[in-house]
N, C-alpha and C positions, 0 to 999 in steps of 0.2 A: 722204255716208253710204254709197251705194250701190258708190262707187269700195274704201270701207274694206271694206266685205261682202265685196266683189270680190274683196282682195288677200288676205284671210283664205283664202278659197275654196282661192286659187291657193297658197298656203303651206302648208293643209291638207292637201292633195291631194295635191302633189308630196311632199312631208317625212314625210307620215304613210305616203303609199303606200310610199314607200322603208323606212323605218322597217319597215314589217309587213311587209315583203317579207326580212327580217334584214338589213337594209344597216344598213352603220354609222357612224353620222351624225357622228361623229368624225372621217370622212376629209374630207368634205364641208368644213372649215373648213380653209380656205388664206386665210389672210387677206394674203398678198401677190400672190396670183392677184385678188384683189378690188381692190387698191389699183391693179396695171397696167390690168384691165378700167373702171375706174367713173375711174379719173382719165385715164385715156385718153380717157375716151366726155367726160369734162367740160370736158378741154383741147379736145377736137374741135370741142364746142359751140361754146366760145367763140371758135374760127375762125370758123365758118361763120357765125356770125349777127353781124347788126348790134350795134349799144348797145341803138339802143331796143325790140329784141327779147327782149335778153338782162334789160333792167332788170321788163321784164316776165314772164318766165318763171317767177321767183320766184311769183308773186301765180296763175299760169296755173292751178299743180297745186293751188292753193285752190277757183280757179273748176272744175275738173276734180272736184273731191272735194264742191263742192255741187250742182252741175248748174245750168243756167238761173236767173237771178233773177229770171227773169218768170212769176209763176204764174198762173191763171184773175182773181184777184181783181185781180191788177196789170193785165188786161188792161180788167177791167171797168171800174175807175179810170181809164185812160187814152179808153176809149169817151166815157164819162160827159162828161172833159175836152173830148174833140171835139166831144160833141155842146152843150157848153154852150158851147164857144169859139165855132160857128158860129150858134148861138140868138142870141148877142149881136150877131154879122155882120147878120144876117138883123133883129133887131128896131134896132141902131141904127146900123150903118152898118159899115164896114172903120175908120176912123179910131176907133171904140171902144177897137179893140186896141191903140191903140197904146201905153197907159200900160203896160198888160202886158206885153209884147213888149220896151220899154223899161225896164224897171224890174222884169224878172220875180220877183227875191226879196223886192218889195212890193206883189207884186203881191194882190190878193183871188182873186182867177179861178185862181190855180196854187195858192193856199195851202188851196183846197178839196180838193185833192188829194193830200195828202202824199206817196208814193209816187214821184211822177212829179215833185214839188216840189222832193225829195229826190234826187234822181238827175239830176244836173248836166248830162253828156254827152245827156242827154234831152232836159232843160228846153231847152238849148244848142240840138240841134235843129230843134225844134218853134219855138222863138222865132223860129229865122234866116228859116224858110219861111212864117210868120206876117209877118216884118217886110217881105220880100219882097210879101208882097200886099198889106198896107198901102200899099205907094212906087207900087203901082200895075201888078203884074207880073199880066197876063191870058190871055198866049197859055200852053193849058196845056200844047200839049208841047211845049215850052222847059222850063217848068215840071217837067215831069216828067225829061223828060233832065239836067235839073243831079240831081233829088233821085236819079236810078238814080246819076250819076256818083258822088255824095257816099257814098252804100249799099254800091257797089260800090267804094269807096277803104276806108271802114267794115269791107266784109268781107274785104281783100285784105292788112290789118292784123294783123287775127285770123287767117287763113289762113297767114301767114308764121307764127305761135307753134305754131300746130298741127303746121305742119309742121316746124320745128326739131325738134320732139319725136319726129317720123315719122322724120327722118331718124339721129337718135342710135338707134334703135330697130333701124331696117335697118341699121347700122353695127356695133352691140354685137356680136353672133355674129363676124361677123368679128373686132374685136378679142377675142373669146374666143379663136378659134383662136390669133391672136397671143401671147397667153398662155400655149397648150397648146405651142408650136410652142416657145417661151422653155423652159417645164419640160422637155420631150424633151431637148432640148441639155443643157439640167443634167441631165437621166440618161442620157444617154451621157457625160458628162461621170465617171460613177459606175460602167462598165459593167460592173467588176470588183468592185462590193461582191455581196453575198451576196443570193437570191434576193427573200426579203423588205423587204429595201431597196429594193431596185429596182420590187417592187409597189408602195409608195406612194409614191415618186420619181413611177412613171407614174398611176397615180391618183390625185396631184397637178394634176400637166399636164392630165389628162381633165377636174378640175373645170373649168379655164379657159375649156374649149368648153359645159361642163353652163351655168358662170353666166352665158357672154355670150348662150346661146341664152334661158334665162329669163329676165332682166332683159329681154329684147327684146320678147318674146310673151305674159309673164307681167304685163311694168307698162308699162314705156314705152310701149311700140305701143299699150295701150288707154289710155294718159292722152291720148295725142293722137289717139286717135278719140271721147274723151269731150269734149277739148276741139273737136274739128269739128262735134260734136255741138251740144254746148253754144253755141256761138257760133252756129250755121245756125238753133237754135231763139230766140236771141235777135235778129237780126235781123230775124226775124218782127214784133219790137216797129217796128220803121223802117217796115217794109214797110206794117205797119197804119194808121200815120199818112201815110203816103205816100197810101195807098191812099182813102182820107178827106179828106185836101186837095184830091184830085183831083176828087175826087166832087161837093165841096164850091164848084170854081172852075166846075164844069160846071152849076153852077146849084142843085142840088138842096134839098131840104129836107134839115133837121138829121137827121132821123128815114135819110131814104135812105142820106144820105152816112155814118153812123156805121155805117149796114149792108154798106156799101159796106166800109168798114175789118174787119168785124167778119168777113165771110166769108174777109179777107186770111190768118186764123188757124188754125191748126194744131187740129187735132180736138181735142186732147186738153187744151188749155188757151181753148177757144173758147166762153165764156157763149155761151146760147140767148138768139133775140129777145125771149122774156120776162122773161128777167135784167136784159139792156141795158135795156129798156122798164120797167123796174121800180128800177134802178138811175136812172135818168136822171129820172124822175121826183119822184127823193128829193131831188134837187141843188137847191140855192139859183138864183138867178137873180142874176145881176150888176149 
């Protein structure tokens, strides 16, 4: 939503200010200066990135144009999950979880939680590190250097899409110039037609540098700082359950360890202690 605001803004501004300023918006449309810049910047992409960058790139400017899927509620949900996964540690043993762990999309214990029930790559997870402690895994930093390893593989994923998009971004102006550089030669090609040919011959060429600098600075450069964005605040969600597991191998009560995950959280999507405590309260028991 905030991305569409965004480009309105950037279209407003530019197009309107030109407009009221007498420009005239007529010259602006070179639509074989757009097809060198924007197929060029596309052919480039598809150099420089892998497949499985590229097959996700599509899906990126979605997640860009909603921001985050993790909101306050989704966080609370996931507490909740924690704090009832280790309530069941704690009242009946580690070998509890295992039907869960095993068999997560029958399980009772994920199905209280929709959200997190629902979000596969999650369940996936939470499952692996769950099943992990079940087999008997103790020493916690072990424990903790695989889950930083897997987080940090997690964000070095997402970090390659952002940056695909950073780099077509820093690339555009340039081929703008490339474009402008293409029109010149066609008007010297001309250099003998009559004055007014020749001005729009070269304020042809001049759009070529106008659109590769705005495509750059105007969209691309910020889908992929919305998408660095976005990803750095969904990894939050890892980090939380990271942060909880650990809490939770170090002995502690359900009540500590869920606080433990809870302060892992970004201000701005972080229930208060007496949300979590009022949330966790409502939860069934397994």
């Amino acid at each position: 939503m905030f991305l569409i605001v965004g480009a309105l803004v950037v279209i407003i501004s530019i197009f309107g200010g030109y407009m009221a300023s007498e420009g005239h918006i007529a010259v602006l449309w070179q639509p074989f200066e757009a097809i060198m810049i924007v197929g060029s910047a596309i052919g480039a992409f598809i150099i420089a990135n892998p497949k499985a960058v590229l097959k996700k790139a599509g899906k990126a400017i979605g997640v860009a144009m909603k921001g985050s899927r993790y909101s306050k509620a989704s966080y609370l949900e996931l507490l909740s999950l924690l704090y009832t996964t280790f309530k069941l540690v704690k009242s009946k043993g580690m070998l509890a979880l295992e039907q869960h762990v095993e068999n997560p999309n029958e399980s009772t214990l994920f199905q209280q939680f929709p959200n997190v029930f629902k979000d596969h790559e999650i369940l996936v997870f939470l499952c692996d590190y769950l099943r992990l402690m079940t087999l008997g895994t103790e020493n916690a930093h072990e424990f903790e250097a695989l889950l930083d390893e897997e987080i940090e593989t997690h964000h070095k994923e997402h970090e390659m899409i952002a940056g695909a998009f950073q780099t077509t971004a820093d690339g555009l102006p340039a081929l703008g110039i490339v474009a402008a550089v293409l029109g010149v030669i066609k008007t010297m090609g001309a250099i003998s037609e009559p004055p007014e040919v020749l001005g729009h011959l070269i304020g042809g060429a001049l759009v070529g540098t106008f659109l590769g600098v705005f495509l750059a600075y105007g969209f691309v450069g910020p889908i992929a700082t919305s998408l660095k964005n976005t990803f750095e605040a969904e990894a939050k969600f890892l980090q939380c359950i990271k942060a909880g597991l650990l809490a939770h191998m170090q002995g502690y009560a359900p009540t500590v360890s869920v606080e433990f995950a809870r302060k892992a959280l970004l201000s701005d999507v972080r229930p208060t202690f007496y949300e979590v405590e009022e949330a966790t309260n409502s939860v069934q028991a397994v």
